[in-house]
MILUM-607983 format. One record per residue (C-alpha): x, y, z; residue number from 1. Coordinates in steps of 0.2 Angstrom, whole numbers. Example, Ala and Ser with C-alpha at 12.3 -4.5 7.8 and 13.67 -1.06 7.14 Angstrom:
BEGIN
+-------+-------+-------+-----+
|     X |     Y |     Z |  nr |
+-------+-------+-------+-----+
|    62 |   -22 |    39 |   1 |
|    68 |    -5 |    36 |   2 |
+-------+-------+-------+-----+
# end
This chain:
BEGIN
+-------+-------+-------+-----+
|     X |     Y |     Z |  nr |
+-------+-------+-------+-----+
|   -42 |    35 |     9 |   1 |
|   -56 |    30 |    -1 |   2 |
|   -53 |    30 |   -23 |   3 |
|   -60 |    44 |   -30 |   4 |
|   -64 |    38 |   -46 |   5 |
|   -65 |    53 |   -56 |   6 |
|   -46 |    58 |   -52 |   7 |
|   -40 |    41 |   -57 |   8 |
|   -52 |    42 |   -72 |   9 |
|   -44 |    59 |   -76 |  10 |
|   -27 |    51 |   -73 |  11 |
|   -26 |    37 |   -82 |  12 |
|   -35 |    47 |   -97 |  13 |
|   -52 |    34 |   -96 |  14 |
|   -66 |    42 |  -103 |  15 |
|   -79 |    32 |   -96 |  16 |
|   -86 |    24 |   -80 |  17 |
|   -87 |     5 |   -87 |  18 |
|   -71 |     1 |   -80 |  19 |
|   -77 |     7 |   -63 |  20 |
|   -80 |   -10 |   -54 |  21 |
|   -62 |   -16 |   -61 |  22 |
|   -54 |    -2 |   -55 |  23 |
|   -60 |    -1 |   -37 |  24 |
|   -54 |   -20 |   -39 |  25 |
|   -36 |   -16 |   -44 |  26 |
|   -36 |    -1 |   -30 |  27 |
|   -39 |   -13 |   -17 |  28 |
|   -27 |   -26 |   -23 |  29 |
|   -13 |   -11 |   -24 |  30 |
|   -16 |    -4 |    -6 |  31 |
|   -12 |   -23 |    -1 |  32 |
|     2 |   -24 |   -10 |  33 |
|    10 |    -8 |    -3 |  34 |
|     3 |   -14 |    16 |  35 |
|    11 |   -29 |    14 |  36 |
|    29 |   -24 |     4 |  37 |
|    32 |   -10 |    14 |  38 |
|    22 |    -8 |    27 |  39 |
|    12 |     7 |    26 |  40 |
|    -7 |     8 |    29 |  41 |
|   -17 |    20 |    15 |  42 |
|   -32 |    16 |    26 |  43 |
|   -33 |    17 |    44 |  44 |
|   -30 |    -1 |    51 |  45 |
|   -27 |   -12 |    67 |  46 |
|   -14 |   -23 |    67 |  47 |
|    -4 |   -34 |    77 |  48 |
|    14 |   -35 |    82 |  49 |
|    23 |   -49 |    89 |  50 |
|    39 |   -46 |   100 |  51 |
|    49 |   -60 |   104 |  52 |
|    64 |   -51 |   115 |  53 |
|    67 |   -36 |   124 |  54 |
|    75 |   -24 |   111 |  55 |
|    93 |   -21 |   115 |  56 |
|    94 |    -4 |   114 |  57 |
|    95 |     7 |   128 |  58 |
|    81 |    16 |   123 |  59 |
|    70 |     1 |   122 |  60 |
|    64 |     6 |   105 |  61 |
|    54 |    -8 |    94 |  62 |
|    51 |    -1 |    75 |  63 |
|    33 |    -4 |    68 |  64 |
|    28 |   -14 |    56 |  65 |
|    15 |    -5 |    50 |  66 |
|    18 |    15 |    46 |  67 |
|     9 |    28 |    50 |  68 |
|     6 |    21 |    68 |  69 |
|    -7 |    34 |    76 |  70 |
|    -7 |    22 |    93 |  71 |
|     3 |     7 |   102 |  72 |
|    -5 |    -2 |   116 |  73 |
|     0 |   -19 |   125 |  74 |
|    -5 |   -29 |   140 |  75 |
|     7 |   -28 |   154 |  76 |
|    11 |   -41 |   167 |  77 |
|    -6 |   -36 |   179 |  78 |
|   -19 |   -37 |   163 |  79 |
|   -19 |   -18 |   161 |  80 |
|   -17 |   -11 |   144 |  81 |
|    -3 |     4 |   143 |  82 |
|    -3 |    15 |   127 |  83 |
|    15 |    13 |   122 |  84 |
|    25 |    31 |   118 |  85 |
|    28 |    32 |    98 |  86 |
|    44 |    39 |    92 |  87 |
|    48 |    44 |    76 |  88 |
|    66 |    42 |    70 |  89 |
|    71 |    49 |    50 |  90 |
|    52 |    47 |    46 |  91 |
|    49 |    29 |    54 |  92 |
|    41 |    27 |    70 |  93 |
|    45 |    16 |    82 |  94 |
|    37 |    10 |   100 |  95 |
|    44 |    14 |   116 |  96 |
|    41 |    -1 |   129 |  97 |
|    52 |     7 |   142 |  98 |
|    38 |     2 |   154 |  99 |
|    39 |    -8 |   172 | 100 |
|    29 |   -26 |   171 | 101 |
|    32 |   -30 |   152 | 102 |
|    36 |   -50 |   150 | 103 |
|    41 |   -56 |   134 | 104 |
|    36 |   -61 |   121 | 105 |
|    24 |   -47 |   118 | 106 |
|     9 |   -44 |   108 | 107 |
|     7 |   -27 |   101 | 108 |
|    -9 |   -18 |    93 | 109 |
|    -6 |    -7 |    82 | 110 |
|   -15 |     7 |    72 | 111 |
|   -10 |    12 |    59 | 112 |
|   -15 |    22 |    44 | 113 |
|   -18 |    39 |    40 | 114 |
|   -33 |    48 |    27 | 115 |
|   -20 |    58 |    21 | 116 |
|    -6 |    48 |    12 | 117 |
|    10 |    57 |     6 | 118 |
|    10 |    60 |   -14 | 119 |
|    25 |    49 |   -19 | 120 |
|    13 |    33 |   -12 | 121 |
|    -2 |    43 |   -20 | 122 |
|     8 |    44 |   -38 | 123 |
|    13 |    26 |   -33 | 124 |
|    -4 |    18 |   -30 | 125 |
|   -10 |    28 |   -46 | 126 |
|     3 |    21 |   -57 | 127 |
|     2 |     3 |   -49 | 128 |
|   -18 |     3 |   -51 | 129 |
|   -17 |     8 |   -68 | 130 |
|    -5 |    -5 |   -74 | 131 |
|   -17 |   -18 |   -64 | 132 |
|   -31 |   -11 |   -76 | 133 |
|   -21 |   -13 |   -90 | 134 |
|   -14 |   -30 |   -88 | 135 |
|   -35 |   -35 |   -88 | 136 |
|   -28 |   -36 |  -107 | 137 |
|   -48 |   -30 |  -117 | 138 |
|   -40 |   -13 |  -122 | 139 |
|   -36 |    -9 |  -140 | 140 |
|   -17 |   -10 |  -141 | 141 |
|   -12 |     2 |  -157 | 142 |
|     0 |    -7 |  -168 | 143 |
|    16 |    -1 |  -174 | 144 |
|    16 |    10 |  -190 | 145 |
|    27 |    -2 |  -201 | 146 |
|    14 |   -16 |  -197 | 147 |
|     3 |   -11 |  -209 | 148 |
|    18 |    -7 |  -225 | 149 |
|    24 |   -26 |  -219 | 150 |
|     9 |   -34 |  -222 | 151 |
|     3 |   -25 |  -236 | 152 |
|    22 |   -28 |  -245 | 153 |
|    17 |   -46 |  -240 | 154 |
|     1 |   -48 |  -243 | 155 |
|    -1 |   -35 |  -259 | 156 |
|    12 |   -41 |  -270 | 157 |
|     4 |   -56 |  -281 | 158 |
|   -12 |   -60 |  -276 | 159 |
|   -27 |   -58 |  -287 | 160 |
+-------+-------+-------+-----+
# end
């Protein structure tokens, strides 16, 4: 899903496009963050999966580490490539390598990734982007209201 920078703009309350080349900056960095913390691709993505063991459970099931997978392939024991059956259990998708001629360990390509991202991770990215634009640090920060009756009791009383 590419940034449209007008919404964030809107968003975040920026009146302006100086900030554009920062921004798309901070929006990369955030949709690595969230790939890498959590797992889930904002962009469609190929990854790898290692699987050391056969996975104990009867149904063979392996979970993805990257969500939302879109297709599962491995090579088998004869150098063919099988498009592995994707399950999805509570929201999370797993891999099905209930398949003859599968050694382990095994290396799984995944891909991941969707152009349509679910809007608690859209509110997310949004809020997480904007703090990586504010942390840049060059925006005014308004001072508290007693500042200025502080200083001036300070400052005022006494000179000249």
């Amino acid at each position: 899903m590419a940034l449209d920078l007008p919404k964030f703009r809107a968003w975040a309350r920026i009146p302006h496009n100086e900030d554009d080349p920062a921004i798309s900056i901070a929006w990369e960095a955030a949709k690595r963050e969230l790939e890498e913390r959590t797992g889930w691709c904002v962009d469609p993505v190929t990854r790898t999966q290692y699987v050391g063991l056969e996975p104990a459970n009867t149904e063979k099931l392996v979970r993805l580490e990257r969500q939302p997978a879109t297709a599962c392939t491995c090579v088998d024991d004869n150098a063919a490539t099988i498009s592995l059956t994707l399950v999805t259990i509570n929201g999370i998708q797993y891999a099905s390598l209930d398949e003859d001629d599968l050694t382990y360990p095994l290396v799984l390509t995944v891909t991941a990734g969707s152009n349509t991202l679910n809007p608690l991770l859209e509110m997310m990215l949004l809020q997480r982007v904007a703090q990586h634009v504010q942390s840049r640090g060059d925006d005014t920060v308004t001072l508290p209201g007693d500042y200025w009756d502080r200083i001036s009791a300070m400052m005022g009383k006494g000179i000249g």
